[in-house]
C-alpha positions as CSV (number, residue, x, y, z in Angstrom):
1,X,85.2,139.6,191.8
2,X,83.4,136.1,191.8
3,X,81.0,137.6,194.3
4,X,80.0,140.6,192.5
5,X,79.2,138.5,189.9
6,X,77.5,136.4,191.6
7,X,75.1,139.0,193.0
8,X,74.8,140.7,189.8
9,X,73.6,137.5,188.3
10,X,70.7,136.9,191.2
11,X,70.0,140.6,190.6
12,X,69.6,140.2,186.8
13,X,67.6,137.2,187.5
14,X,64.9,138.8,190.0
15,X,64.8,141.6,187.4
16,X,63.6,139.7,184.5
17,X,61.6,137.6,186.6
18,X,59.7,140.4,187.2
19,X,59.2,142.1,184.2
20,X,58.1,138.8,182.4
21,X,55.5,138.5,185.4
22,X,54.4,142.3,184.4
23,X,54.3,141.1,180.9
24,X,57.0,143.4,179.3
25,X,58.2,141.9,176.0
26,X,60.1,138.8,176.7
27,X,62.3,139.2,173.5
28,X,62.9,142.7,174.8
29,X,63.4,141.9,178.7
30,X,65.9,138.5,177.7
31,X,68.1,140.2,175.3
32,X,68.7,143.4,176.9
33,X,69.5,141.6,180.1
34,X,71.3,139.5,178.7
35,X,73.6,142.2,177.1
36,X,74.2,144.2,180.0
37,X,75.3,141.6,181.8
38,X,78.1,140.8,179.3
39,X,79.0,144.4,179.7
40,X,79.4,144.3,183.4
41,X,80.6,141.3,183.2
42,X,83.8,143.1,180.8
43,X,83.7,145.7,183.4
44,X,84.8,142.8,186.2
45,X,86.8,141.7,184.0
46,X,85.3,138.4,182.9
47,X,85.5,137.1,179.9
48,X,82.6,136.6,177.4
49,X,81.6,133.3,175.9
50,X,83.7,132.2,173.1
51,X,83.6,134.0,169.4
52,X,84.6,131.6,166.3
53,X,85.1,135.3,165.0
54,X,86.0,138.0,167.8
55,X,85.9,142.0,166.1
56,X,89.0,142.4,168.8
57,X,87.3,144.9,170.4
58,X,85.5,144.0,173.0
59,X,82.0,146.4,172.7
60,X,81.5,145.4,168.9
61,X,82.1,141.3,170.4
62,X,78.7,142.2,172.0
63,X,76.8,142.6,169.0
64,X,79.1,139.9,167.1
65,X,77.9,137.3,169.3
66,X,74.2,138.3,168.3
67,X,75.1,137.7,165.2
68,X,76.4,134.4,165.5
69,X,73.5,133.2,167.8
70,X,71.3,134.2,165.1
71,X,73.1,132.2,162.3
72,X,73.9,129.0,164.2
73,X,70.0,129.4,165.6
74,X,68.5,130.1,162.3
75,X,70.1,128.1,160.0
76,X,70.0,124.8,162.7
77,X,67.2,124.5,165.5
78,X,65.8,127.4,164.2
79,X,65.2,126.4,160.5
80,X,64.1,123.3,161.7
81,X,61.3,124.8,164.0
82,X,60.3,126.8,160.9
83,X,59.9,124.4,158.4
84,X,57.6,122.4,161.1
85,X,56.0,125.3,162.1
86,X,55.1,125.6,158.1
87,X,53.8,122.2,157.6
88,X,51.7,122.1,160.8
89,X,50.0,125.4,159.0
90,X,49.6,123.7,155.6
91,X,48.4,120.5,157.6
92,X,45.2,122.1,158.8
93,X,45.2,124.1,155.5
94,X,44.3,121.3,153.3
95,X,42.6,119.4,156.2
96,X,44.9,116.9,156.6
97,X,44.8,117.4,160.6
98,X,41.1,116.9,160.5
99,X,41.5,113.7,158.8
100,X,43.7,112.5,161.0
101,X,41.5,113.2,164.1
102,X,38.9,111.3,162.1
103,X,40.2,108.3,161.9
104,X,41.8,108.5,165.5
105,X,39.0,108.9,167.2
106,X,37.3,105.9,166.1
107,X,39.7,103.3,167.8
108,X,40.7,105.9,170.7
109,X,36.6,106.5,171.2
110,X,37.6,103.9,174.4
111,X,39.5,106.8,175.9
112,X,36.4,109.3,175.7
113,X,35.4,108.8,179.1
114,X,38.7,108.9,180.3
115,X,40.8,111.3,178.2
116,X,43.4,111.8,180.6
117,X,44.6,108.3,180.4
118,X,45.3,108.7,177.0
119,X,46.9,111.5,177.3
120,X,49.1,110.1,179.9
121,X,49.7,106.6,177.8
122,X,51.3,109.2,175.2
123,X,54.5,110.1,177.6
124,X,55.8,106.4,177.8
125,X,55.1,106.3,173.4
126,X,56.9,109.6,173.2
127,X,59.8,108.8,175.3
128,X,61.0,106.0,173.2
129,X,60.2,108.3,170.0
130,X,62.8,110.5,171.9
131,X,65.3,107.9,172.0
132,X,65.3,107.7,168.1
133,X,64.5,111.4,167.5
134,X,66.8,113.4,169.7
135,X,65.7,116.5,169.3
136,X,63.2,117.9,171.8
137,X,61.9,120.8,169.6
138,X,61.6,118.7,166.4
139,X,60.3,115.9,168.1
140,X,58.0,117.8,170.4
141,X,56.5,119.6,167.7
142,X,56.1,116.1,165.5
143,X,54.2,115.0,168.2
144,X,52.0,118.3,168.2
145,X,51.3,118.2,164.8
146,X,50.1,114.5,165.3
147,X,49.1,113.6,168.4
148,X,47.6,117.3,169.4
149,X,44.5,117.8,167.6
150,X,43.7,114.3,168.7
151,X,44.1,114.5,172.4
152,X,42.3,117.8,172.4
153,X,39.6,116.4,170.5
154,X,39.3,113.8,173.3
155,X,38.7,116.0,175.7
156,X,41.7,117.5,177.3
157,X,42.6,121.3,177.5
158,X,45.7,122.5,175.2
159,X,47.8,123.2,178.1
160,X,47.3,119.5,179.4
161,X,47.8,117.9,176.1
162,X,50.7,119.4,175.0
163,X,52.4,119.2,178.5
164,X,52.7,115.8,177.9
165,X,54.0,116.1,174.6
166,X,57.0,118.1,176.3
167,X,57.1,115.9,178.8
168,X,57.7,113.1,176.3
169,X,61.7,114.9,175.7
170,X,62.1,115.3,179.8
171,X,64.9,112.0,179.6
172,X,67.8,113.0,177.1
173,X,69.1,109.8,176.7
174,X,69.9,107.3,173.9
175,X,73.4,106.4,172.2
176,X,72.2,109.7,169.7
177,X,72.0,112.5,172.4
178,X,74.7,114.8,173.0
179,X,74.4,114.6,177.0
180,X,74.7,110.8,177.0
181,X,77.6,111.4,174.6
182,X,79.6,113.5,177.3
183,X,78.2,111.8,179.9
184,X,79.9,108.1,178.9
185,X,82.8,110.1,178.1
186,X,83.3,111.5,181.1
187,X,82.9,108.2,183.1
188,X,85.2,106.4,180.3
189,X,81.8,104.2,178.6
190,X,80.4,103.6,175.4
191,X,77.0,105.4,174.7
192,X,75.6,101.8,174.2
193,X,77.2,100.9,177.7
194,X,75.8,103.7,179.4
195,X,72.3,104.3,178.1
196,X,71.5,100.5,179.4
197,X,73.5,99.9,182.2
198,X,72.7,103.0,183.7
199,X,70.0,105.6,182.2
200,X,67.5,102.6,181.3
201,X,67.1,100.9,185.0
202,X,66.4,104.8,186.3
203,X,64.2,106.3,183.4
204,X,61.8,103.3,183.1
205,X,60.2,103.6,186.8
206,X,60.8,107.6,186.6
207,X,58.9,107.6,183.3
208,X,56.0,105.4,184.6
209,X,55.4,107.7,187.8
210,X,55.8,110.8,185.2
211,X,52.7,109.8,183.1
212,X,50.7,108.6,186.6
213,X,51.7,112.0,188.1
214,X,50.5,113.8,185.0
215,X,47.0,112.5,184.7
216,X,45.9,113.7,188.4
217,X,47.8,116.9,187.7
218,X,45.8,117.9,184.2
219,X,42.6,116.3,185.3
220,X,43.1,118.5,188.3
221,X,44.0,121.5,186.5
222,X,41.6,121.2,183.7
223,X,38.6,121.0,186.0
224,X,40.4,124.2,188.8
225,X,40.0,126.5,185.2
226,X,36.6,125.5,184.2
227,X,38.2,123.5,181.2
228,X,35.3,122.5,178.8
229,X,36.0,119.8,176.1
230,X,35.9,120.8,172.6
231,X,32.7,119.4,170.6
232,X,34.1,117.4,167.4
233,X,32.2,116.9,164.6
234,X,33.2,113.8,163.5
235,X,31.2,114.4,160.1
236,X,32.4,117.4,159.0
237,X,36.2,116.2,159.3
238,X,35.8,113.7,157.1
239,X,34.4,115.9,154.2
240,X,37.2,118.4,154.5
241,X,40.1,115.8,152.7
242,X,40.2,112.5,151.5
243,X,40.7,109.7,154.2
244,X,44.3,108.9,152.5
245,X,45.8,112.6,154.0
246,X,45.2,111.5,157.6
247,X,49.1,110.0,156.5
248,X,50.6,113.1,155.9
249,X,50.8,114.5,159.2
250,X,52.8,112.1,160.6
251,X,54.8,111.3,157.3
252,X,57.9,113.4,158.8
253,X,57.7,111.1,162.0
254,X,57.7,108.1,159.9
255,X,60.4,109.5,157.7
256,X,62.9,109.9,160.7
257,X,62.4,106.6,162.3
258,X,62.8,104.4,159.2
259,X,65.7,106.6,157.6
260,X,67.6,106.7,161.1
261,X,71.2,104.9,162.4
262,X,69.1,102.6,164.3
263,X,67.6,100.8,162.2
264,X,69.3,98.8,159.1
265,X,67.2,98.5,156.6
266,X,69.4,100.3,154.3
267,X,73.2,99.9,153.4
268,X,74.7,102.1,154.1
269,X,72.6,103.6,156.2
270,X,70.3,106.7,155.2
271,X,70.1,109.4,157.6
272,X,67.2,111.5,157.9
273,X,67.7,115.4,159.2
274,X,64.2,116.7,160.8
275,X,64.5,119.5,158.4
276,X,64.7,117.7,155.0
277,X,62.0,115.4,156.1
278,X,59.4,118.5,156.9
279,X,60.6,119.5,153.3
280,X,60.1,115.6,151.4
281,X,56.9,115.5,153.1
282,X,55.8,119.0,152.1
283,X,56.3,118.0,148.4
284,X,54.8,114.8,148.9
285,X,51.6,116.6,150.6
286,X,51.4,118.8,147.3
287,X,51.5,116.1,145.2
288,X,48.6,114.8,147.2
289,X,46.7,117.5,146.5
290,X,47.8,118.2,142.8
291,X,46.1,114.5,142.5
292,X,42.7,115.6,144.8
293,X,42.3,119.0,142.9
294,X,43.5,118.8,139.8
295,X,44.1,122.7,139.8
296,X,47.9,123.1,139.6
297,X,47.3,127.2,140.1
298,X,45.3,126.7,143.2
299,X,47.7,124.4,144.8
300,X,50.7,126.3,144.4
301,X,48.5,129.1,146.0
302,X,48.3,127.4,148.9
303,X,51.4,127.3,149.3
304,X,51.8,130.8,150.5
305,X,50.4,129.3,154.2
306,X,53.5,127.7,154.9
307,X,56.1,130.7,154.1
308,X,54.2,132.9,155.9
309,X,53.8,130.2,158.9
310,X,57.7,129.6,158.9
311,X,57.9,133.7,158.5
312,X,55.3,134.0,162.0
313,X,57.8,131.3,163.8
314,X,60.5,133.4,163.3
315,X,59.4,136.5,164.8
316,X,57.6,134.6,168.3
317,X,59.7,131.4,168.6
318,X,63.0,131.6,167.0
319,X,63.8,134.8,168.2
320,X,62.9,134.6,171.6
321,X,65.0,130.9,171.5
322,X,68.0,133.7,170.4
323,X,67.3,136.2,172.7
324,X,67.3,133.4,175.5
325,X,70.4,132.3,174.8
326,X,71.9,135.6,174.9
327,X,70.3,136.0,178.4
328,X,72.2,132.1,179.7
329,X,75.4,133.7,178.3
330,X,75.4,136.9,180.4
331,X,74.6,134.3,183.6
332,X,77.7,132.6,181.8
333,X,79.8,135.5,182.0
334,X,79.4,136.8,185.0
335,X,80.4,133.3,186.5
336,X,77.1,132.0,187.6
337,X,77.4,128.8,187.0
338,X,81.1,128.8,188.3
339,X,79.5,130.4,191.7
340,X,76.7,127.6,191.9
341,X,79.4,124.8,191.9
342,X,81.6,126.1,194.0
343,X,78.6,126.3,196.4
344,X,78.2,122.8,195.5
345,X,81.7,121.5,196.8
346,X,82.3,124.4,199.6
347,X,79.4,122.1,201.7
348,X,82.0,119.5,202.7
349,X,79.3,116.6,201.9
350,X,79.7,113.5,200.9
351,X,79.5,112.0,197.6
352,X,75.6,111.7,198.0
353,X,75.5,114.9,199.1
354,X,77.5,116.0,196.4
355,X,75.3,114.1,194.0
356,X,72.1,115.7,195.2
357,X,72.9,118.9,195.6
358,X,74.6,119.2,192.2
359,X,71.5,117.4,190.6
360,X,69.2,120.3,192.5
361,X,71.6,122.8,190.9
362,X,71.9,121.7,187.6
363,X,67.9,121.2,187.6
364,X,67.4,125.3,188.6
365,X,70.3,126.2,186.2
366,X,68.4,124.7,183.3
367,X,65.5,126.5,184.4
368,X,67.1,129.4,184.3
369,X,68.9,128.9,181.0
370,X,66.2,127.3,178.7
371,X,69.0,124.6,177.6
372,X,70.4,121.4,179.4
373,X,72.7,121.2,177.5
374,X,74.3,124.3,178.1
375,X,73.9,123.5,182.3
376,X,75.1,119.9,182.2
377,X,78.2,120.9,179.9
378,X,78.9,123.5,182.4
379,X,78.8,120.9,185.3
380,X,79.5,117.4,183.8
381,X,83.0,118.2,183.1
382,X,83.7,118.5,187.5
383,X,82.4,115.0,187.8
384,X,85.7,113.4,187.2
385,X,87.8,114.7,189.6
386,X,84.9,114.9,192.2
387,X,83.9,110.9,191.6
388,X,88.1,110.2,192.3
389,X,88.3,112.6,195.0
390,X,85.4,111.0,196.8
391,X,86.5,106.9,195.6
392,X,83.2,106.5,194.4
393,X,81.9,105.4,191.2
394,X,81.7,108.6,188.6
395,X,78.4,107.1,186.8
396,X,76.7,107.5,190.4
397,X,76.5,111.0,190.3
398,X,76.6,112.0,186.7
399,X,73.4,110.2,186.1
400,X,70.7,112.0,187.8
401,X,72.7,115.6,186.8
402,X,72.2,114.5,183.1
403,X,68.5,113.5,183.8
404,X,68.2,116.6,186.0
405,X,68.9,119.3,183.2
406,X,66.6,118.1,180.8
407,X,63.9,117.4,183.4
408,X,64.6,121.2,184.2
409,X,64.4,122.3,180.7
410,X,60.9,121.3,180.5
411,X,59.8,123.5,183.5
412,X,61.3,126.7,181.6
413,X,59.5,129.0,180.1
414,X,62.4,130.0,178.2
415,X,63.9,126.7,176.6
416,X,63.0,126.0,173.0
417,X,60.7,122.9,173.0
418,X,58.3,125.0,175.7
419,X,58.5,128.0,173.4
420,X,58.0,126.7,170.2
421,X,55.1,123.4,171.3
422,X,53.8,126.5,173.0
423,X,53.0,128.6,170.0
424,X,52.4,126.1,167.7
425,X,49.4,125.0,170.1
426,X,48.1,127.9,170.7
427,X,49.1,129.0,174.4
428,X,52.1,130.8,176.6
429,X,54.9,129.7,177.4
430,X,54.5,130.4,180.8
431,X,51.1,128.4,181.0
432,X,53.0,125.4,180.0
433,X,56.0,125.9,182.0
434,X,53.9,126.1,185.6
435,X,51.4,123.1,184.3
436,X,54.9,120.9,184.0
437,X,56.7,121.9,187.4
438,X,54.7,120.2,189.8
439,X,55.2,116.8,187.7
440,X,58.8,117.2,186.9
441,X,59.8,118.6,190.2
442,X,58.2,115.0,191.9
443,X,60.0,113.0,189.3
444,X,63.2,114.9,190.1
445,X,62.4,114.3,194.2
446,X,61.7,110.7,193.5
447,X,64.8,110.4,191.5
448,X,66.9,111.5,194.1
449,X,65.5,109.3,196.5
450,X,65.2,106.4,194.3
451,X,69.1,106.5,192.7
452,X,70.9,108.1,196.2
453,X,68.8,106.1,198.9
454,X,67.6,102.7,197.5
């Protein structure tokens, strides 16, 4: 039965991958594929991912979990993506995007002449953003609303500068993420304990080879597809909003790192959500402009941009996010994951063979499924008992898997920080996925030789 499954699952797999290729709706391809698999996999008799409220018969379960994806997805991640997909749209409305590329690109008119370098210098910046901002869509698309226009204006292409936006969320790790929360838990740590004993002393080199490997991959890439940097008008940007607005786009940023657990300036503590920033900072950007215009009619007018921004995120990010995880729970259900680590421990390696080739699995199972998450808390739990079965140290192994998945997250075309930095900047998913596997792919080869053999 595990078998069939298991074929079924490559089958499924090949399929998609081709229609996608042939350019077949990916909404379309994702959730039909996703729900046929769930039916064969009730055929098998598998069982389906959990309900918090199964119909008790098992076709409607289909459509039930549907539903639920869509109300944990669009009233979470999904109204969070929104809102910033709303305020990047009033941003460039009122000009405050210009602005801010005004004033940038007076002290960053050093990097002119060599664009990629600044580009590059972002990943290092962005990482440590990630450690107090763990969320790689919100953050990710922060950093696009922000940094984007101002790279581009630089002189990289799109695809370049937000590839290194993504790859700014390619280490979940911190005391805040959810992965370094299993992860210590699994290996009996603190989150504290774990993030510097163990995920500092291998992210830090990884992360400074990431940005070197990234600026000969986008200058390469750029100058293979005839890339020709955009001509700013410096000028004209400055007329379009007072110089004060160049704050607002990255108010929200500001907003999450000051109102945050790790920092206390407060007591007790404020905590910031991503979502409730966007909002504070949308109402702070209309005061702004109730102040610069002095037409209350007109700016509530303008308003109209960001519902209908948050409406056009819905129907290209959010629901392509849902339909993706529909597809990672019919590769769920018909035991994928359960086939890939049985693989794993049917080798008869050691425990650094273990290590690596669960790593390499975990990576391609996060391609696959668009989450890490969803791969590492499918694998982490086996670490235990393969760490005491083997008399070896639990946070050897566990390490480079939780790196792994969300270094493959950022190579798929399917995971939510690719789709939704994707769409806010103006390219596919698919062009960003392929500019960040050759990167990520040599930072996952030179973490396995750098934690297994040295």
């Amino acid at each position: 039965m595990q078998l069939a499954g298991t074929i079924l699952s490559l089958l499924f797999i090949v399929i998609v991958a081709y229609l996608l290729y042939k350019k077949y709706n990916a909404q379309a391809v994702l959730l039909f594929s996703g729900l046929f698999m769930m039916v064969f996999a009730l055929i098998l008799g598998f069982k389906l991912p959990g309900l918090k409220d199964p119909t008790n018969l098992k076709f409607f379960d289909l459509f039930e979990l549907i539903k639920e994806s869509l109300s944990s997805k669009g009233a979470d991640v999904g109204l969070m993506i929104m809102t910033i997909g709303g305020y990047v749209a009033y941003m460039k409305k009122i000009g405050a995007s210009d602005t801010l590329v005004y004033l940038a690109m007076k002290p960053l008119s050093i990097f002119k002449k060599t664009p990629y370098l600044a580009a590059s210098l972002v990943i290092p910046i962005g990482q440590l953003l990630f450690i107090t901002t763990p969320s790689a869509a919100g953050l990710g698309l922060l950093l696009v609303a922000s940094i984007f226009p101002v790279l581009v204006s630089l002189g990289v292409s799109k695809t370049s500068a937000v590839s290194v936006i993504v790859a700014c969320t390619v280490f979940d790790m911190g005391p805040a993420s959810a992965n370094t929360a299993l992860a210590s838990k699994l290996i009996s740590k603190s989150n504290v304990q774990y993030f510097i004993e163990n995920q500092l002393p291998l992210a830090i080199p990884l992360t400074i080879l990431m940005a070197v490997v990234y600026f000969f991959v986008n200058r390469y890439y750029d100058k293979k597809e005839n890339h020709v940097a955009e001509v700013v008008d410096t000028a004209s940007l400055k007329s379009k909003a007072p110089l004060i607005y160049s704050f607002l786009p990255i108010l929200p940023l500001v907003l999450l790192i000051t109102f945050s657990k790790f920092f206390t300036i407060f007591h007790p503590a404020i905590n910031l959500d991503t979502t409730t920033a966007m909002i504070l900072s949308l109402f702070v950007a209309l005061i702004f402009e109730m102040i610069h215009k002095k037409n209350v009619s007109e700016v509530f007018s303008s308003l109209k941009v960001f519902w209908e921004a948050m409406g056009k995120v819905f129907a290209t990010v959010i629901s392509l996010i849902i339909t993706a995880e529909i597809f990672s729970y019919g590769l769920i259900s018909l035991g994928f994951i359960n086939s890939l680590v049985g693989v794993s421990q049917d080798f008869g390696l050691g425990a650094v063979g273990i290590g690596i080739v669960m790593t390499v699995m975990i990576f391609g199972a996060s391609m696959l499924m668009g989450s890490g998450n969803a791969s590492f808390f499918s694998f982490g739990p086996l670490v235990p008992g393969i760490a005491l079965k083997m008399g070896v140290d639990g946070a050897g192994i566990i390490l480079p898997m939780q790196l792994a998945s969300s270094l493959g997250r950022a190579t798929s075309p399917i995971a939510g920080v690719v789709i939704a930095t994707a769409e806010i900047a103006g390219i596919t998913p698919y062009q960003l996925a392929k500019r960040n596997l050759i990167p990520l792919t040599t930072v996952l080869i030179a973490m396995l030789i750098f934690h297994f053999v040295f």
